[in-house]
C-alpha positions as CSV (number, residue, x, y, z in Angstrom):
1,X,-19.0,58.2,13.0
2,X,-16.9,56.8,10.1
3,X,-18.6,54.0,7.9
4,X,-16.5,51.5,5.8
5,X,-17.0,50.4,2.5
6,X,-15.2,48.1,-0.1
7,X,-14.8,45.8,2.6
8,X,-16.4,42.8,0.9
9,X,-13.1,42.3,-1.7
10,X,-10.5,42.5,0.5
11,X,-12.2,39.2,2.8
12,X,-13.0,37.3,-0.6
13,X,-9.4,38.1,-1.4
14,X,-7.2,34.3,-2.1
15,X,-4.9,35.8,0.0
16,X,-7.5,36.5,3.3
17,X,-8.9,33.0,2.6
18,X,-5.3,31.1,2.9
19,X,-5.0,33.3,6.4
20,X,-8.7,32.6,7.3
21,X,-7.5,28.5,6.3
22,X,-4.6,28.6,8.5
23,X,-6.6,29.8,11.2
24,X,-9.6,27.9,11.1
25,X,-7.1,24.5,10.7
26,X,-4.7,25.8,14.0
27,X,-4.9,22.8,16.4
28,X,-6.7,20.4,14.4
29,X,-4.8,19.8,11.8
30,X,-5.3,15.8,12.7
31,X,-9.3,15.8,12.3
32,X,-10.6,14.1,9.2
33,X,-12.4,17.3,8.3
34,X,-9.1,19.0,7.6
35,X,-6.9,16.5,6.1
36,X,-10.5,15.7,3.7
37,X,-10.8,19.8,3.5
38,X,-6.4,19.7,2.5
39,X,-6.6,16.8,0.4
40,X,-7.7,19.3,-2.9
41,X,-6.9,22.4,-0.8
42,X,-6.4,25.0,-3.7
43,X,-9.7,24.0,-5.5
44,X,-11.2,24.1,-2.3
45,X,-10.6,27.8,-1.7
46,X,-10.9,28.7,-5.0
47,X,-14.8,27.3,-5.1
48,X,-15.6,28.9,-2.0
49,X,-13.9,32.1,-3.4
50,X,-16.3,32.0,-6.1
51,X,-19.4,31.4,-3.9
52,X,-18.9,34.4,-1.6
53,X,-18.2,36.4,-4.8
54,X,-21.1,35.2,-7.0
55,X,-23.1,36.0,-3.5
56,X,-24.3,31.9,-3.9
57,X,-22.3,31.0,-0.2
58,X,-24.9,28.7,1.8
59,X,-23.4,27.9,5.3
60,X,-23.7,24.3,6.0
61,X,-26.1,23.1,8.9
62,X,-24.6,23.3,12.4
63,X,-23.6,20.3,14.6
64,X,-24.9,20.5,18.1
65,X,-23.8,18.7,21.3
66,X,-24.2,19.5,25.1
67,X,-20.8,19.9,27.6
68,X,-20.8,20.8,31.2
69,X,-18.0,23.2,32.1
70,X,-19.6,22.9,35.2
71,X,-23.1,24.7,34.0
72,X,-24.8,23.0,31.1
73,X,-24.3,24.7,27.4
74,X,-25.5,23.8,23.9
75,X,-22.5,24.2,21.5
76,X,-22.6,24.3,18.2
77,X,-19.7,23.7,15.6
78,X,-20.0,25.1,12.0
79,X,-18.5,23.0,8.7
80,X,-14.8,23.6,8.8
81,X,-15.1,25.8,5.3
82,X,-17.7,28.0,7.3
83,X,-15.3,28.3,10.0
84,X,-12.7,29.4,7.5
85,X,-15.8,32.3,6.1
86,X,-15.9,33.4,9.9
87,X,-12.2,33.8,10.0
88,X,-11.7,35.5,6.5
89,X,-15.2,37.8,7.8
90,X,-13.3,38.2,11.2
91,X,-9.8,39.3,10.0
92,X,-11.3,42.7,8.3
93,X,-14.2,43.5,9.9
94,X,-12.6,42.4,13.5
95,X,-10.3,45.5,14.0
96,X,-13.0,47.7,12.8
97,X,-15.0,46.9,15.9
98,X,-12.1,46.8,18.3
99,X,-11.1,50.4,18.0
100,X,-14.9,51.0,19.3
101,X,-14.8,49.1,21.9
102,X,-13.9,50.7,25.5
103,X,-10.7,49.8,27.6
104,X,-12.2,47.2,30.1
105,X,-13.9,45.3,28.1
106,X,-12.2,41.8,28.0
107,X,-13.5,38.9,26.4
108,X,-12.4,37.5,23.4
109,X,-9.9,40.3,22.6
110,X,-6.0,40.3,21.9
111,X,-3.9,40.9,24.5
112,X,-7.1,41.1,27.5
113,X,-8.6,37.9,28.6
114,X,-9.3,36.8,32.4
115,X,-5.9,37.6,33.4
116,X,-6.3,40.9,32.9
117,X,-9.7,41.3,33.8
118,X,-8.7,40.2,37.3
119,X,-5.8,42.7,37.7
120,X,-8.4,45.2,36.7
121,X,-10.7,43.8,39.5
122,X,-7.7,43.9,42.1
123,X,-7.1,47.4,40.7
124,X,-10.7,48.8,41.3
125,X,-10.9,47.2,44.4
126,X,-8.1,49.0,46.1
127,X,-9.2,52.1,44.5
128,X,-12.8,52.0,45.9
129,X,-11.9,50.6,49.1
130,X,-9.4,53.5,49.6
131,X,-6.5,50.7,49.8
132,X,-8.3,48.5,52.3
133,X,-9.7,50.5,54.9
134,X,-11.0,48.6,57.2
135,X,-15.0,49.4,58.6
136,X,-14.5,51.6,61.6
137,X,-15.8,49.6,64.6
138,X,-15.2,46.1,63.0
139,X,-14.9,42.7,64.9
140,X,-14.2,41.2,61.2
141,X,-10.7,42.6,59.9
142,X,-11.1,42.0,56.4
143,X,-14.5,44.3,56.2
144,X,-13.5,46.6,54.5
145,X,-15.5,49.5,52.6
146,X,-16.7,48.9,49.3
147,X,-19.6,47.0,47.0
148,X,-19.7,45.2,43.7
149,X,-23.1,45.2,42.0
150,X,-22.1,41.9,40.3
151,X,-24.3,41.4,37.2
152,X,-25.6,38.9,34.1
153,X,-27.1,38.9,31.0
154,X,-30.2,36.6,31.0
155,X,-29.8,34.1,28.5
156,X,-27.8,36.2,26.3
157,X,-26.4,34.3,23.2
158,X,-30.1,33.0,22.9
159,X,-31.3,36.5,23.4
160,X,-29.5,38.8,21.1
161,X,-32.1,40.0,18.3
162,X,-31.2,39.6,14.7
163,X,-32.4,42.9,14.0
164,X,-31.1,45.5,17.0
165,X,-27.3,43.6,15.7
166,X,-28.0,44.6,12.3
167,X,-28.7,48.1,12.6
168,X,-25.8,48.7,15.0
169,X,-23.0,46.6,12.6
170,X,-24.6,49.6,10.4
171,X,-23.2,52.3,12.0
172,X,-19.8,50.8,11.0
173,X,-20.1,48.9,7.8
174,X,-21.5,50.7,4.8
175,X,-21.0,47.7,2.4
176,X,-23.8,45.6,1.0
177,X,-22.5,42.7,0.6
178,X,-20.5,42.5,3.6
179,X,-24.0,42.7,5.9
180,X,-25.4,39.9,3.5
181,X,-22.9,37.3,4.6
182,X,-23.0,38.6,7.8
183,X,-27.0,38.0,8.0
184,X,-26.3,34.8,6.7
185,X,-23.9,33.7,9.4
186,X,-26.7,35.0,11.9
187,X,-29.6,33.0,10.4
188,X,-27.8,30.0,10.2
189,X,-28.7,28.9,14.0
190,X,-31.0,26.6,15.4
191,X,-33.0,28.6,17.5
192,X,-36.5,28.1,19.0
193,X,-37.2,32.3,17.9
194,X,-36.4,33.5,14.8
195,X,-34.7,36.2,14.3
196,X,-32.9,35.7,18.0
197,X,-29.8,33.9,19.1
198,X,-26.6,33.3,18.5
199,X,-24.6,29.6,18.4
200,X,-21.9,29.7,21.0
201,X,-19.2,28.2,19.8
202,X,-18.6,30.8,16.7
203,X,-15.4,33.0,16.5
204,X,-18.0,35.1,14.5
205,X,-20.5,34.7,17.5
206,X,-17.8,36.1,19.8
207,X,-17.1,38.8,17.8
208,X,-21.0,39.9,17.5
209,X,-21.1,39.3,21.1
210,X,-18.6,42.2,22.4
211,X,-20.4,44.4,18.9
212,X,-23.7,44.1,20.8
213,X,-22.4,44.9,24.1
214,X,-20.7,47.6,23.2
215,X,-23.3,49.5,23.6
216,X,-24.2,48.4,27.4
217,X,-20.4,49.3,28.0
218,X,-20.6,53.1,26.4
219,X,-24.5,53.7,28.5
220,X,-22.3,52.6,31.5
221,X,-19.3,54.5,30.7
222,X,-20.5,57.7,28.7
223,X,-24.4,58.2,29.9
224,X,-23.6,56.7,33.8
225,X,-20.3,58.0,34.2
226,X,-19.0,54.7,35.9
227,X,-15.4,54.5,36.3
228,X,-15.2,51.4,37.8
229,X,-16.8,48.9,35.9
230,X,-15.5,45.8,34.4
231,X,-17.6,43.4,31.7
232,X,-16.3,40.1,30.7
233,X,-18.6,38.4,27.6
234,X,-22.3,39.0,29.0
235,X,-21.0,39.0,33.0
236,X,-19.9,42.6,34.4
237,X,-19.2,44.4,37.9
238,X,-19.2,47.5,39.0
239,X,-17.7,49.3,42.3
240,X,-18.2,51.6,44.6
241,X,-18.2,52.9,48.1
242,X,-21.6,53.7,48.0
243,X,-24.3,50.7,48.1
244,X,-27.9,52.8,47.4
245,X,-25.5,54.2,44.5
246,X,-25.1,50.7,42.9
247,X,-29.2,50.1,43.4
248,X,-30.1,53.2,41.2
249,X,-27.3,52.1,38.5
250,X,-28.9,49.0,38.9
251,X,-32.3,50.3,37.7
252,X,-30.8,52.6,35.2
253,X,-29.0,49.5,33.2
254,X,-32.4,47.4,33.4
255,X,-34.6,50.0,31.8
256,X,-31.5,50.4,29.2
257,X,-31.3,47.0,28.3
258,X,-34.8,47.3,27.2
259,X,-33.8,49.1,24.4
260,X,-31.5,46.7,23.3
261,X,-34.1,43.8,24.0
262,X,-32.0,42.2,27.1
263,X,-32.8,41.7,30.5
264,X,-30.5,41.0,33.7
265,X,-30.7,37.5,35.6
266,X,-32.5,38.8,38.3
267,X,-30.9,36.0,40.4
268,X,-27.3,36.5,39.3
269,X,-27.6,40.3,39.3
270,X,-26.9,42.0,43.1
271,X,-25.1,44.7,45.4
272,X,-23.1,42.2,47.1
273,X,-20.1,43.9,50.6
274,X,-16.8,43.3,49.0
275,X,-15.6,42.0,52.1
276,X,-17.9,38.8,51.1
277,X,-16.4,37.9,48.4
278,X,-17.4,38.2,44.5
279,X,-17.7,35.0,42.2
280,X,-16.1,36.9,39.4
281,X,-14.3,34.4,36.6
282,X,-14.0,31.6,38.5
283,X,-12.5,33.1,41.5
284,X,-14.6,34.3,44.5
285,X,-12.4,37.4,45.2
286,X,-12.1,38.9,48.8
287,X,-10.1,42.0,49.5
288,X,-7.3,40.4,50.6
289,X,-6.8,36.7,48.6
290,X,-9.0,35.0,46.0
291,X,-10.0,31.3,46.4
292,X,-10.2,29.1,43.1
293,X,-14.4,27.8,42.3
294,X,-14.6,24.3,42.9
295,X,-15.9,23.6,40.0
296,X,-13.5,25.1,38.3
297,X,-11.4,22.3,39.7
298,X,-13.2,19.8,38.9
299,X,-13.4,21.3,35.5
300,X,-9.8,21.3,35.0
301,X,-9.0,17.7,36.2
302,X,-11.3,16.2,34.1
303,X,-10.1,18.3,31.0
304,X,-6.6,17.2,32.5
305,X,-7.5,13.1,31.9
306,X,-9.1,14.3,28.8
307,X,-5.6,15.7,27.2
308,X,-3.8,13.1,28.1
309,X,-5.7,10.8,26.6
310,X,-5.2,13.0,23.5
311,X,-1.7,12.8,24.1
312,X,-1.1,9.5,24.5
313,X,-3.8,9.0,21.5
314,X,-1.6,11.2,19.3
315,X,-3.8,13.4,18.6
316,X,-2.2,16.7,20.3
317,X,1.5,17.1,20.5
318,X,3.8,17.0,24.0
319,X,4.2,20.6,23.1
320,X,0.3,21.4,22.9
321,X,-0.4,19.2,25.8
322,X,2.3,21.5,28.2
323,X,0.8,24.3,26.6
324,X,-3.0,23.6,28.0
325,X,-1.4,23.2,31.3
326,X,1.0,25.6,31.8
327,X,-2.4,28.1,30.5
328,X,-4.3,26.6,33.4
329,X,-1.7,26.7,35.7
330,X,-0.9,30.5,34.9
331,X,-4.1,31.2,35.7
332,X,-4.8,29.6,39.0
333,X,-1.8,31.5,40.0
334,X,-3.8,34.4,40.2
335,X,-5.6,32.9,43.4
336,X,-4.0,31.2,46.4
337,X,-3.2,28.1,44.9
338,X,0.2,26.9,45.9
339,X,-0.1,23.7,47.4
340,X,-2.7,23.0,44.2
341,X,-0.3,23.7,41.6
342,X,2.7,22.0,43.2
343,X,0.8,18.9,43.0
344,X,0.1,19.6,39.1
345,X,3.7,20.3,38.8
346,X,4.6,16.6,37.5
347,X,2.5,16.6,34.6
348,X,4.9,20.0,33.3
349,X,7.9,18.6,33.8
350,X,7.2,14.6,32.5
């Protein structure tokens, strides 16, 4: 396996900062913190330059606050200049990573996302169900053959160890000083274990995340053999015709995740008839048509009253408002969602 070094210039580089700046400020460049951070910009990136070389770089305490999107989450923001260190950490060590990671993994990863994740799912579907064919026998014409052992990560951001992270960033970064500021960025969390957790709500977090994964995704794919097996952040599914099949991979990923110093949500985790339907990224998908999550509804309609207030506040552009919208709206399409999005249709054309 190849191992990079002489990594740690190129992200103290002026040039890496002013991308890492540009970044960090993208959609915000109204907040106090930004227009404070701008007022004395190019001293400002030339001090923090000089911390992150003279190894002296203390990342600033975090700010946390509680949202509901519908289930409850602690997030926690970082100082805008630490956000900038995640970027400038991101934009080299980022595409490192990437080239390790395998094809259906889909969070937080250019040009995948739910979108795609739910093509894959439609694709999988069709493959294990032989193109819908139906149960021999059946009074209910959408059962068709197939299972999904539909799975979670217990607790995950707050479970990931310090340690296990360390040793397999190691595999890929030889430089020193590199894993310094990265076990920096890891200890600066508030977390009730040290040595465990990470803050969602860190581009570096969601970075680590899919790093730490990875390996779940190559036992699955290179150990197990699975073909058919989608993972989305630290939720995954896997198919196949066969349901005492799905049990024993079941098993096998539990004892795994041992290793690794995970566990699956014994609730969350289960064989469940594809002809049910799956809860999978907001959708529960059937065979035949997907059916938006309530919540998810809710979700958006309160995030809706919430942008417009922006908007009318002047605190996100006409163009960034129909830009939310037209996201949202291009991803309910994936479900049967007609008469919904009609209704929404007003707010992209005022």
């Amino acid at each position: 396996m190849k191992t990079y070094n002489n990594l740690y210039e190129k992200i103290c580089s002026l040039e890496n900062l002013r991308k890492a700046y540009k970044k960090a400020r993208k959609g915000k460049s109204k907040r106090h913190y930004v227009i404070f951070f701008e007022s004395d910009l190019q001293n400002n990136l030339l001090n923090l330059q000089k911390e992150l070389i003279g190894l002296t770089y203390h990342p600033g305490p975090l700010k946390t606050f509680v949202i509901r999107d519908p289930k409850t989450r602690v997030i926690s923001a970082s100082d805008f200049r630490d956000r900038i260190v995640h970027h400038a950490l991101c934009n080299i060590i980022e595409p490192i990573f990437d080239k390790t990671f395998i094809h259906d993994s889909y969070a937080s990863r250019k040009n995948k996302g739910t979108h795609k994740a739910i093509e894959r799912f439609d694709q999988f579907k069709r493959k294990i169900t032989g193109n819908g064919r139906i149960v021999s026998n059946s009074k209910d014409n959408n059962m068709v053959v197939g299972y999904v052992l539909k799975a979670d990560i217990k607790h995950y951001f707050d479970s990931v160890d310090h340690e296990v992270m360390l040793k397999i960033i190691e595999r890929k970064i030889g430089d020193k000083k590199v894993l310094w500021l990265i076990k920096k960025i890891l200890d600066n969390h508030n977390t009730k274990t040290p040595g465990k957790g990470m803050p969602i709500g860190n581009l570096t977090s969601q970075i680590f995340a899919n790093v730490y994964l990875n390996e779940l995704d190559n036992f699955v794919k290179h150990k197990l053999r699975i073909k058919h097996y989608i993972r989305y952040l630290d939720d995954f599914v896997i198919f196949d015709r066969n349901k005492e099949k799905l049990q024993v991979y079941k098993k096998q990923i539990v004892t795994f995740l041992k290793t690794i110093k995970l566990e699956l949500h014994s609730e969350k985790s289960t064989v469940i008839p594809l002809h049910k339907g799956i809860n999978f990224l907001g959708f529960r998908i059937f065979y035949h048509h997907k059916l938006l999550k309530k919540s998810n509804l809710r979700l958006f309609r309160k995030r809706l009253v919430e942008l417009e207030e922006s908007y009318i506040c002047g605190e996100i552009s006409k163009e960034k408002l129909l830009e939310k919208i037209n996201g949202w709206m291009e991803y309910a399409r994936q479900g049967n969602t007609h008469k919904l999005r009609k209704n929404y249709e007003k707010f992209v054309k005022f």
